[in-house]
Backbone as XML, in Angstrom:
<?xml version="1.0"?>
<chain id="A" units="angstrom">
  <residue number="1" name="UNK">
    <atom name="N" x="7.662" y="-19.717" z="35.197"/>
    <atom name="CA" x="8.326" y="-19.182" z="34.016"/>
    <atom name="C" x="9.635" y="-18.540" z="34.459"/>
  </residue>
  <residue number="2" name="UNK">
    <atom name="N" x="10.288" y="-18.644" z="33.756"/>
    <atom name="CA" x="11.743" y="-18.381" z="34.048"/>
    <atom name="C" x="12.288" y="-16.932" z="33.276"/>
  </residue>
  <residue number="3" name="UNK">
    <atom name="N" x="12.593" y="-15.625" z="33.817"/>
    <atom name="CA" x="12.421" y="-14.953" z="32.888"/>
    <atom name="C" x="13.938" y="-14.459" z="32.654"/>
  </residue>
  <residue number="4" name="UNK">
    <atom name="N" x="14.607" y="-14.942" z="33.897"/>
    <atom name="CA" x="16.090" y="-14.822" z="33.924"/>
    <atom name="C" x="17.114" y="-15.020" z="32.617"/>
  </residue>
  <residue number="5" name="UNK">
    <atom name="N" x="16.272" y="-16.457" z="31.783"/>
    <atom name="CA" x="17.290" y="-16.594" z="30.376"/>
    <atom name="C" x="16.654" y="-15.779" z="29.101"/>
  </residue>
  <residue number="6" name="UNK">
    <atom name="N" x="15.436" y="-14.629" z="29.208"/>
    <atom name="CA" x="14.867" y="-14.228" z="28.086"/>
    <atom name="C" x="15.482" y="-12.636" z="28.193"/>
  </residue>
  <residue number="7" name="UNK">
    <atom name="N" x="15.887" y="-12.531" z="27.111"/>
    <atom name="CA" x="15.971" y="-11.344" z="26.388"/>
    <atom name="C" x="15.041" y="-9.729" z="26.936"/>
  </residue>
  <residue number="8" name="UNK">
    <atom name="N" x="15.565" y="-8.966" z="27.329"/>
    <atom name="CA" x="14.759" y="-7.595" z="27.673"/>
    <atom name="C" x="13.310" y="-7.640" z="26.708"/>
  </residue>
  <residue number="9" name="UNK">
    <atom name="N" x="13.770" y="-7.707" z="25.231"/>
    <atom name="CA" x="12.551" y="-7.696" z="24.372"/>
    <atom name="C" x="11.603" y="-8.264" z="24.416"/>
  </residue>
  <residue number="10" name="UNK">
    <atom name="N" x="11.650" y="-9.653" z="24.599"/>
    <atom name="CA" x="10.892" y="-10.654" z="24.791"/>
    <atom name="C" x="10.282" y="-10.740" z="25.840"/>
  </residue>
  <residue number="11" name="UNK">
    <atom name="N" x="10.875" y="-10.409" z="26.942"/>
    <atom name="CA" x="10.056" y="-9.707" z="28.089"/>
    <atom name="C" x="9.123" y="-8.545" z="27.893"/>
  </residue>
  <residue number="12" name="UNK">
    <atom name="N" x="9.424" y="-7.497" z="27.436"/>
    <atom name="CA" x="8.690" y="-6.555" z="27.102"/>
    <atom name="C" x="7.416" y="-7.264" z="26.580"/>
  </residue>
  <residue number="13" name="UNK">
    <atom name="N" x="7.911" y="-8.092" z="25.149"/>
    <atom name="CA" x="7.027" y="-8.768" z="24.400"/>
    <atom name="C" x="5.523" y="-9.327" z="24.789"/>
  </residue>
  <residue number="14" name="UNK">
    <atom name="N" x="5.939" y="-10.155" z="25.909"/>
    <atom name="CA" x="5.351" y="-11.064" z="26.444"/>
    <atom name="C" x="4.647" y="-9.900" z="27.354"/>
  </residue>
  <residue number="15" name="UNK">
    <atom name="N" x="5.060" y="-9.238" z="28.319"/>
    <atom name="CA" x="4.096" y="-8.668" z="29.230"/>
    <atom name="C" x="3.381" y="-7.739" z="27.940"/>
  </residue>
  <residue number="16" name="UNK">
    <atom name="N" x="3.117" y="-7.080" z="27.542"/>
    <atom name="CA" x="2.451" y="-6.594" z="26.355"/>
    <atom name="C" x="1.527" y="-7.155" z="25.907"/>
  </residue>
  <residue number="17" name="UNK">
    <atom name="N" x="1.822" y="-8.167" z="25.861"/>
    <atom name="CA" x="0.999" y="-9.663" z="25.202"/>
    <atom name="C" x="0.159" y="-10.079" z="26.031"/>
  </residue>
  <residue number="18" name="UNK">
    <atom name="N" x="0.678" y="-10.446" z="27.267"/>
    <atom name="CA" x="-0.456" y="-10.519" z="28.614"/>
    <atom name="C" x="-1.268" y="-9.682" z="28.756"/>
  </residue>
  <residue number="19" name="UNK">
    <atom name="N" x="-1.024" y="-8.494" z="28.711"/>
    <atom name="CA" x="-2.014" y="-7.183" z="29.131"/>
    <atom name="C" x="-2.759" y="-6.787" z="28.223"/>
  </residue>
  <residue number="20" name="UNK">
    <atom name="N" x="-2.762" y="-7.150" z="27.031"/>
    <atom name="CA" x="-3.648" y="-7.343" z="26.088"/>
    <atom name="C" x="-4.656" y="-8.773" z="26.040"/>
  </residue>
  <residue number="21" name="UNK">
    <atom name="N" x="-4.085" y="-9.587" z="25.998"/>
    <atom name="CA" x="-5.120" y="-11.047" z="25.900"/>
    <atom name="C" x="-6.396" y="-10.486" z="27.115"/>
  </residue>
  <residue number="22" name="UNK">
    <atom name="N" x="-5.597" y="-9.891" z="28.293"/>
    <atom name="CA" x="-6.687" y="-9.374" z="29.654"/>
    <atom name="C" x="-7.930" y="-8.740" z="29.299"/>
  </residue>
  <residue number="23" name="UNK">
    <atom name="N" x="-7.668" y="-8.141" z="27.807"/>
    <atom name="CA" x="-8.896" y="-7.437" z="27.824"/>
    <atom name="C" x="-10.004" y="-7.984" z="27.341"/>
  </residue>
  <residue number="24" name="UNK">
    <atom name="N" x="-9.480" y="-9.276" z="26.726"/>
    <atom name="CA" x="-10.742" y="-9.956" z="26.258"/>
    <atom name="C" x="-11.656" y="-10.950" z="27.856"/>
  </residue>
  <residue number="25" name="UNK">
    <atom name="N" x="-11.653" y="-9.678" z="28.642"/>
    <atom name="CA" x="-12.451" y="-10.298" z="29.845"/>
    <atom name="C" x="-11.747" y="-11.349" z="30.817"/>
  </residue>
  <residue number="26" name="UNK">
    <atom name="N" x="-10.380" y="-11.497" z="30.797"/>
    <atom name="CA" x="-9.506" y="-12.199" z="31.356"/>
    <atom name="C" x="-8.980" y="-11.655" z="32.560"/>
  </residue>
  <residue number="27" name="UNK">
    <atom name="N" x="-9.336" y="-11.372" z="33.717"/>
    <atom name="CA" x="-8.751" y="-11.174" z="34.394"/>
    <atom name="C" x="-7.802" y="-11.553" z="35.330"/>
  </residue>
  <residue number="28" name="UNK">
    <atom name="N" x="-7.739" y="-13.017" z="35.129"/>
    <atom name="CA" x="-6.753" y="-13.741" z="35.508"/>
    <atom name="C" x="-5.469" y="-13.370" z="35.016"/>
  </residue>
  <residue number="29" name="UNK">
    <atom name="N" x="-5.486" y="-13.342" z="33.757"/>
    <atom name="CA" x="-4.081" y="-13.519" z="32.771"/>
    <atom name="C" x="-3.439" y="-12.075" z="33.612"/>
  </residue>
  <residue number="30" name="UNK">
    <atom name="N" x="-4.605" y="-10.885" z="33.853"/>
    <atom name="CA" x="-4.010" y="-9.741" z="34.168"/>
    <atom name="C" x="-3.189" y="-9.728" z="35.129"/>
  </residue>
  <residue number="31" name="UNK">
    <atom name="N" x="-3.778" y="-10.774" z="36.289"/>
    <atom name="CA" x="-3.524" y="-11.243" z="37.542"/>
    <atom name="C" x="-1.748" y="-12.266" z="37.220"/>
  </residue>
  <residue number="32" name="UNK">
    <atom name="N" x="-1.902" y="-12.750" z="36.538"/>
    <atom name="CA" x="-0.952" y="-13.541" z="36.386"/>
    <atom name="C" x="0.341" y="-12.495" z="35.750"/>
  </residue>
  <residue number="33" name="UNK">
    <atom name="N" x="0.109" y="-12.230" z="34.810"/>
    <atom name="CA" x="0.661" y="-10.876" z="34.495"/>
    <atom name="C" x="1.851" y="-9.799" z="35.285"/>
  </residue>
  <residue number="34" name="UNK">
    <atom name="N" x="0.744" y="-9.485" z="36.502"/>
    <atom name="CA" x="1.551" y="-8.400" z="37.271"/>
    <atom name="C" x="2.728" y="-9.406" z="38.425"/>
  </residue>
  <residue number="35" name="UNK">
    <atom name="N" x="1.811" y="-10.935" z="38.572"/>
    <atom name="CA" x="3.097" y="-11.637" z="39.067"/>
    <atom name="C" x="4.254" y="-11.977" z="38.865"/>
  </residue>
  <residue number="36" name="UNK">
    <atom name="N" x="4.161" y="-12.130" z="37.565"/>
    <atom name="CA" x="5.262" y="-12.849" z="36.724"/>
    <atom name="C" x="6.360" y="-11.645" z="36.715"/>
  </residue>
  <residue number="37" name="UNK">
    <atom name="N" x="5.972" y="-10.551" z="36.486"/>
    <atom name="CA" x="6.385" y="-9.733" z="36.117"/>
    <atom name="C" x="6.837" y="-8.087" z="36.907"/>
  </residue>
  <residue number="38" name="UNK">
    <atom name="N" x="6.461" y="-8.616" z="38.136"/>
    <atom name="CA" x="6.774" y="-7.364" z="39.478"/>
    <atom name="C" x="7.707" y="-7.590" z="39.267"/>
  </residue>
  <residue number="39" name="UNK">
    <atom name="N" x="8.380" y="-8.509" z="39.558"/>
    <atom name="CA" x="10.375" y="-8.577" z="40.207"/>
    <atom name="C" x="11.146" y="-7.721" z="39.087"/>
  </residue>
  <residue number="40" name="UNK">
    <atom name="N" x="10.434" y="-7.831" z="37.614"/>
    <atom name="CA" x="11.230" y="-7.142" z="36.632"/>
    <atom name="C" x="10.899" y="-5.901" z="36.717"/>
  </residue>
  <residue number="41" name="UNK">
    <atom name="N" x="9.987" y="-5.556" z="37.061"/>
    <atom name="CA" x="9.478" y="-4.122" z="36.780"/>
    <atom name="C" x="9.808" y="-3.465" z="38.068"/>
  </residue>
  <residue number="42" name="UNK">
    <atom name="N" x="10.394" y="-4.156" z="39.052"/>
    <atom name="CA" x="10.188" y="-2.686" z="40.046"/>
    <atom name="C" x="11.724" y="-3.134" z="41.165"/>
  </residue>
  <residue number="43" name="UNK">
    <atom name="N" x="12.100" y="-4.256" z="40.782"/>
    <atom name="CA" x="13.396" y="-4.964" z="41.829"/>
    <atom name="C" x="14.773" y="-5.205" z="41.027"/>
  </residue>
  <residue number="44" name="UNK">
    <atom name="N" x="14.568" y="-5.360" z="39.837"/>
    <atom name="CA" x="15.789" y="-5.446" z="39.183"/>
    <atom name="C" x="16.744" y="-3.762" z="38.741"/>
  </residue>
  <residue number="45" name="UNK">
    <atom name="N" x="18.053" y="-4.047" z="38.544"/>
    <atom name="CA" x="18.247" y="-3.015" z="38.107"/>
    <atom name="C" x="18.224" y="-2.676" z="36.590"/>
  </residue>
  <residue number="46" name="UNK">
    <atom name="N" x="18.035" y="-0.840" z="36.444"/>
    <atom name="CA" x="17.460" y="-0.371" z="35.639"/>
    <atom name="C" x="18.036" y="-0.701" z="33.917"/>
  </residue>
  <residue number="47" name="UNK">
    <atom name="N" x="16.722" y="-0.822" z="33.465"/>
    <atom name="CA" x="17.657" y="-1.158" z="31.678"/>
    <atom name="C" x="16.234" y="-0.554" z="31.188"/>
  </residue>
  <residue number="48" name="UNK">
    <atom name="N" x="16.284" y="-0.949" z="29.598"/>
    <atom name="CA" x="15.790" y="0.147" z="28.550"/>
    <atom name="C" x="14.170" y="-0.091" z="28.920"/>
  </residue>
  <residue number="49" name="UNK">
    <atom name="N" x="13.754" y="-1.167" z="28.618"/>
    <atom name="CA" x="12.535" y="-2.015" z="28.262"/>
    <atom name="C" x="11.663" y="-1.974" z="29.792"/>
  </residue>
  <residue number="50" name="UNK">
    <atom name="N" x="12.553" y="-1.473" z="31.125"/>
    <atom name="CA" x="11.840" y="-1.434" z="32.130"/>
    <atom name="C" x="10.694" y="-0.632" z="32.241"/>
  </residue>
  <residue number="51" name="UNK">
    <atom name="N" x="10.821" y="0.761" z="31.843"/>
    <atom name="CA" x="9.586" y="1.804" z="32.435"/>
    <atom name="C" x="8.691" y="1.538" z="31.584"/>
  </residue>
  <residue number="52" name="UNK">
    <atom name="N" x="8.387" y="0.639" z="29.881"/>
    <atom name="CA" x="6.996" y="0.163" z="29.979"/>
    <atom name="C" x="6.811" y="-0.968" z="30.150"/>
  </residue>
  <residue number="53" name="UNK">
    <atom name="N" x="7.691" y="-2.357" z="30.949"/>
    <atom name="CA" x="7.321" y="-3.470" z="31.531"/>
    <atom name="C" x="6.344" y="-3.305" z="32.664"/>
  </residue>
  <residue number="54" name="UNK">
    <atom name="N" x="7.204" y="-1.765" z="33.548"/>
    <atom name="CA" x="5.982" y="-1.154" z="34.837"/>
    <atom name="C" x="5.159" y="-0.826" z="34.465"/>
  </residue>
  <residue number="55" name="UNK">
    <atom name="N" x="4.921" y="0.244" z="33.306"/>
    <atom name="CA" x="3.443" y="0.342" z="33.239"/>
    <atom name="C" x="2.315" y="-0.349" z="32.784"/>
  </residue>
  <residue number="56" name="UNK">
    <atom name="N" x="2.753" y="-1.541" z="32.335"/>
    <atom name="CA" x="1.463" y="-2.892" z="32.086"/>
    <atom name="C" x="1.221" y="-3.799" z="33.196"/>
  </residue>
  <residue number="57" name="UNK">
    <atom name="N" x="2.540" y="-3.563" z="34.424"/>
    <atom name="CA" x="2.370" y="-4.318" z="35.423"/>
    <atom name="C" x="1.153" y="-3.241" z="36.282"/>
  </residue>
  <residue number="58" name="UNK">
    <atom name="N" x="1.388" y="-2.268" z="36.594"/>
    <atom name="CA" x="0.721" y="-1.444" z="37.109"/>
    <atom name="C" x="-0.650" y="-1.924" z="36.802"/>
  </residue>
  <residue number="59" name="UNK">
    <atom name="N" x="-0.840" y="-1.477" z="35.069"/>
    <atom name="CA" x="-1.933" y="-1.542" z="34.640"/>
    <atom name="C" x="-2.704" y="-3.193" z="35.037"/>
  </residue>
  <residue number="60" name="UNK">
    <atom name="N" x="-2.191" y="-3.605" z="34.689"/>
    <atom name="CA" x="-2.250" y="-5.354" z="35.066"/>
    <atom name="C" x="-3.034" y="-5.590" z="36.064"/>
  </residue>
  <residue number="61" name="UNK">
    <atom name="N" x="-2.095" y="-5.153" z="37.242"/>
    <atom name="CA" x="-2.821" y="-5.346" z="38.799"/>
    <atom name="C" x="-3.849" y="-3.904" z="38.834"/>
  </residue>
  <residue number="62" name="UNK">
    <atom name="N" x="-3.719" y="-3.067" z="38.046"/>
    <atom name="CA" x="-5.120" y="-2.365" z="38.406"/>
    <atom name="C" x="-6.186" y="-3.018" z="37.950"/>
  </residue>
  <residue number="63" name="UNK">
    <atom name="N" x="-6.398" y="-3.759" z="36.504"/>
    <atom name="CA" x="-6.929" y="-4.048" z="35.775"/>
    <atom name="C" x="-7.352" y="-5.513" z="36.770"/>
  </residue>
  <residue number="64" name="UNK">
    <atom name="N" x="-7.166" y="-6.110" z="36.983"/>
    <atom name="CA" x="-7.397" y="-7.349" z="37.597"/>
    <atom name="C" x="-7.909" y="-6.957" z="39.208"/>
  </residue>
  <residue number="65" name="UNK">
    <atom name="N" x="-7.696" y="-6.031" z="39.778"/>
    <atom name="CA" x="-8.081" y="-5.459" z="41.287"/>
    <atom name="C" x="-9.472" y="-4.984" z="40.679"/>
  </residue>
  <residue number="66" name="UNK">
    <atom name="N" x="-9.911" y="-3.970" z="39.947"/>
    <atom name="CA" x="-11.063" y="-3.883" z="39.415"/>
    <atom name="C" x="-12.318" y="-4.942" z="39.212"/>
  </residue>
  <residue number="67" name="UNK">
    <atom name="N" x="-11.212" y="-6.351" z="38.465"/>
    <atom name="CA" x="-12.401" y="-6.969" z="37.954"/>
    <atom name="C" x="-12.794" y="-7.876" z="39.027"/>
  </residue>
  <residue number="68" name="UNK">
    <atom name="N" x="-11.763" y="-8.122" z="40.054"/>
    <atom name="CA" x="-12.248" y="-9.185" z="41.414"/>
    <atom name="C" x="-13.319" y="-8.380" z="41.905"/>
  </residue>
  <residue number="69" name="UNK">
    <atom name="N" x="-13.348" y="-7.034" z="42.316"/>
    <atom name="CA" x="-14.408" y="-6.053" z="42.876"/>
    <atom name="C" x="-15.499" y="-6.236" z="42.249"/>
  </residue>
  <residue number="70" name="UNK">
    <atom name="N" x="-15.670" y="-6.312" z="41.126"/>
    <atom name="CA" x="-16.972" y="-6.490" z="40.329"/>
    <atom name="C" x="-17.393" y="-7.956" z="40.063"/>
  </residue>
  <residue number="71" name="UNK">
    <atom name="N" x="-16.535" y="-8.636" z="40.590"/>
    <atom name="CA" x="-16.983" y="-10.451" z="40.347"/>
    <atom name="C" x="-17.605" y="-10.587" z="42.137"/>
  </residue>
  <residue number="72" name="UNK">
    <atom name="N" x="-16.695" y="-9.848" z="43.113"/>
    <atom name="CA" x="-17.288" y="-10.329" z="44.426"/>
    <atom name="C" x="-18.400" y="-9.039" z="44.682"/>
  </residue>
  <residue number="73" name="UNK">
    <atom name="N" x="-18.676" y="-7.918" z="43.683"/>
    <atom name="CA" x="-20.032" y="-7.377" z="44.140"/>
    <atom name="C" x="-21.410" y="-8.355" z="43.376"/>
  </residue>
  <residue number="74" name="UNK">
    <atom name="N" x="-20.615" y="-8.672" z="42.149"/>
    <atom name="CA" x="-21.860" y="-9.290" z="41.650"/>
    <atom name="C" x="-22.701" y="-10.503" z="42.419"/>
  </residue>
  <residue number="75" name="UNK">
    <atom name="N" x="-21.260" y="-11.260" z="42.786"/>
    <atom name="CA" x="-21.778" y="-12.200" z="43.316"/>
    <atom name="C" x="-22.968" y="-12.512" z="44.949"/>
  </residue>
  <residue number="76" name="UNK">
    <atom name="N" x="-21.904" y="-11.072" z="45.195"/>
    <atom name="CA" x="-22.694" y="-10.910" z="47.134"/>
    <atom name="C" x="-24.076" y="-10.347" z="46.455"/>
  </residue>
  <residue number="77" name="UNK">
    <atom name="N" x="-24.021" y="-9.658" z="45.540"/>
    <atom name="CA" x="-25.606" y="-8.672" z="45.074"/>
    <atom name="C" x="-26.541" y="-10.322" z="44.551"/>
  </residue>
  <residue number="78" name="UNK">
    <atom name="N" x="-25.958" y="-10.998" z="44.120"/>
    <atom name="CA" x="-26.578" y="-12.409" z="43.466"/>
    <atom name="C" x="-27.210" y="-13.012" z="44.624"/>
  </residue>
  <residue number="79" name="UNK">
    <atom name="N" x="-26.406" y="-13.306" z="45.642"/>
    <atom name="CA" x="-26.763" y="-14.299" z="46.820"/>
    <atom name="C" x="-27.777" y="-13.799" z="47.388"/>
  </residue>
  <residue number="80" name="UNK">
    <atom name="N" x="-27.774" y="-12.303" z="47.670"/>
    <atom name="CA" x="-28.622" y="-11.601" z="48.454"/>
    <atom name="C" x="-29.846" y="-11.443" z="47.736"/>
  </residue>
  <residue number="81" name="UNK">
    <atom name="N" x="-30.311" y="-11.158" z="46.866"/>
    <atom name="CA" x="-31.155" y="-10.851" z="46.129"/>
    <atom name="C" x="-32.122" y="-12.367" z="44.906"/>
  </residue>
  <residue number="82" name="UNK">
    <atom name="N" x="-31.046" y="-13.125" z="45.151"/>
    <atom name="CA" x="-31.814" y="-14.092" z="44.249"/>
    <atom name="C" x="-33.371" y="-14.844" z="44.455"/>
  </residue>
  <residue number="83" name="UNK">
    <atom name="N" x="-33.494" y="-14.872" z="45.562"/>
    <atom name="CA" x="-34.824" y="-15.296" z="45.398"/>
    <atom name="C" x="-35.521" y="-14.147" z="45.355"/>
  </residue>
  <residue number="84" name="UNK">
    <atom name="N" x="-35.319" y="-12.472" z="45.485"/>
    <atom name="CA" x="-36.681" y="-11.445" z="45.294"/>
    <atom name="C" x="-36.051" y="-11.422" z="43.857"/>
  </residue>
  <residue number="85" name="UNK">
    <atom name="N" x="-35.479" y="-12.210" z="42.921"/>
    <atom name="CA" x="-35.277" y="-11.825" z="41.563"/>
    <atom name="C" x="-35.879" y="-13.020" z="40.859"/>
  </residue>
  <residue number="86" name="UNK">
    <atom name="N" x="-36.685" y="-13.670" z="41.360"/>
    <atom name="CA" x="-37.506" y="-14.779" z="40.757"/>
    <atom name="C" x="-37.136" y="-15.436" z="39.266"/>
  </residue>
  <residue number="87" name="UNK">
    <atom name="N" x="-37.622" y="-15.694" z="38.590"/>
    <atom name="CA" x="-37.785" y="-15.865" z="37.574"/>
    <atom name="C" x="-36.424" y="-15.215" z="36.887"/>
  </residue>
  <residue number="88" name="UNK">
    <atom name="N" x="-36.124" y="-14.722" z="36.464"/>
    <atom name="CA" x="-35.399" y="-14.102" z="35.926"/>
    <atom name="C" x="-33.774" y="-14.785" z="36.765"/>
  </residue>
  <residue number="89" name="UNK">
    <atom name="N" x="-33.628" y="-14.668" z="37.927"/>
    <atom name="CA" x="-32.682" y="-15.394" z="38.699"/>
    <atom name="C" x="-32.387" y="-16.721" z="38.160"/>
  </residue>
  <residue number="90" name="UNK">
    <atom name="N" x="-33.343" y="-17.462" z="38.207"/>
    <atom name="CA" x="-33.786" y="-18.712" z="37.908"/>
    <atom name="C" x="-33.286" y="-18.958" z="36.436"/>
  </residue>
  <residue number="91" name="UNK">
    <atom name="N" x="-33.337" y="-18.101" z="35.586"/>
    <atom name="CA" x="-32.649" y="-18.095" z="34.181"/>
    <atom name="C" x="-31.123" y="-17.801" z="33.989"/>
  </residue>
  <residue number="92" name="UNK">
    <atom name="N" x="-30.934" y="-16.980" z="35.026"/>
    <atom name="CA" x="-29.098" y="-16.886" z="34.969"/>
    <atom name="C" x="-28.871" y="-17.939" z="35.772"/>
  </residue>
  <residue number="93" name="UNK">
    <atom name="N" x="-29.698" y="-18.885" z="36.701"/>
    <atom name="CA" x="-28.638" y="-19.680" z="37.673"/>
    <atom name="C" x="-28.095" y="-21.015" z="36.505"/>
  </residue>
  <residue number="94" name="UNK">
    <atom name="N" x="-26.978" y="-21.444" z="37.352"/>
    <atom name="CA" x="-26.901" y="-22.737" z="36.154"/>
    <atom name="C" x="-26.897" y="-24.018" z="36.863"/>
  </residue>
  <residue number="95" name="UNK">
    <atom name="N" x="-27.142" y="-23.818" z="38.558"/>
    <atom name="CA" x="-28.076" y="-24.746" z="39.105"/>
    <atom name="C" x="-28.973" y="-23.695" z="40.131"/>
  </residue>
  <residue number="96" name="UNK">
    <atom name="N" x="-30.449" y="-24.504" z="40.334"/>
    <atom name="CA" x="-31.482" y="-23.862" z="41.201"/>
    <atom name="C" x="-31.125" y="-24.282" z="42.162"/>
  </residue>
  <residue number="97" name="UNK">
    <atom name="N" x="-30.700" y="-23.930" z="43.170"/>
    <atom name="CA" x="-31.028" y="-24.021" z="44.377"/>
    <atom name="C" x="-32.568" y="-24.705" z="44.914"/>
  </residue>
  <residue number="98" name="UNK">
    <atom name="N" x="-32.842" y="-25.989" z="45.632"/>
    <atom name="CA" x="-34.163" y="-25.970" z="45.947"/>
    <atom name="C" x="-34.497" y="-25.254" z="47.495"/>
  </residue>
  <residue number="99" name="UNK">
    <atom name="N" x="-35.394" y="-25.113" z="47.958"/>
    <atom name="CA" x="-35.996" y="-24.571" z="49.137"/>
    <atom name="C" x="-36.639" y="-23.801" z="49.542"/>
  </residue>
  <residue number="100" name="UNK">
    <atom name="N" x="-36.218" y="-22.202" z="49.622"/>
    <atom name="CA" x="-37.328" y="-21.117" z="49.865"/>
    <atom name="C" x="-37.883" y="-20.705" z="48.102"/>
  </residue>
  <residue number="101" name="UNK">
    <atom name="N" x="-38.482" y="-20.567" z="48.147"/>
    <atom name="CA" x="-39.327" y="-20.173" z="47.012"/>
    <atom name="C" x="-39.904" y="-18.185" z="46.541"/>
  </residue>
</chain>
């Protein structure tokens, strides 16, 4: 994305827009978000629309650093634990694994 020919507003716009869609469990977009959008928020020089472009970038990459932590605890707590979670494991997997039992 090219943000060089858009308008301060529309920038604003758009990161606003990103950091919202994030909350509907998106943590990518959040992720995508603080990329698109570092160079404006913290390398360019200063104009109106900057100090809340930073704070959704901020928020962005906090918001997305959070949710990787909780996707790679779930997952290491999943691996480790799935076969003493029997049955119930076996209902969240969306393939079984065959072998130890």
């Amino acid at each position: 994305m090219d943000l060089s020919r858009t308008s301060n507003d529309k920038k604003l716009s758009i990161c606003k827009w990103y950091f919202r869609v994030g909350f509907l469990f998106l943590p990518i977009v959040w992720a995508i978000n603080t990329i698109w959008f570092f160079s404006e928020a913290f390398r360019k020089p200063a104009y109106e629309e900057q100090k809340q472009i930073r704070k959704y970038v901020i928020f962005s990459g906090i918001g997305s650093v959070v949710w990787i932590v909780i996707i790679i605890a779930w997952v290491f707590s999943f691996q480790l634990n799935r076969a003493a979670w029997g049955e119930f494991a076996d209902s969240i997997s969306f393939i079984i694994p065959l072998g130890r039992a």
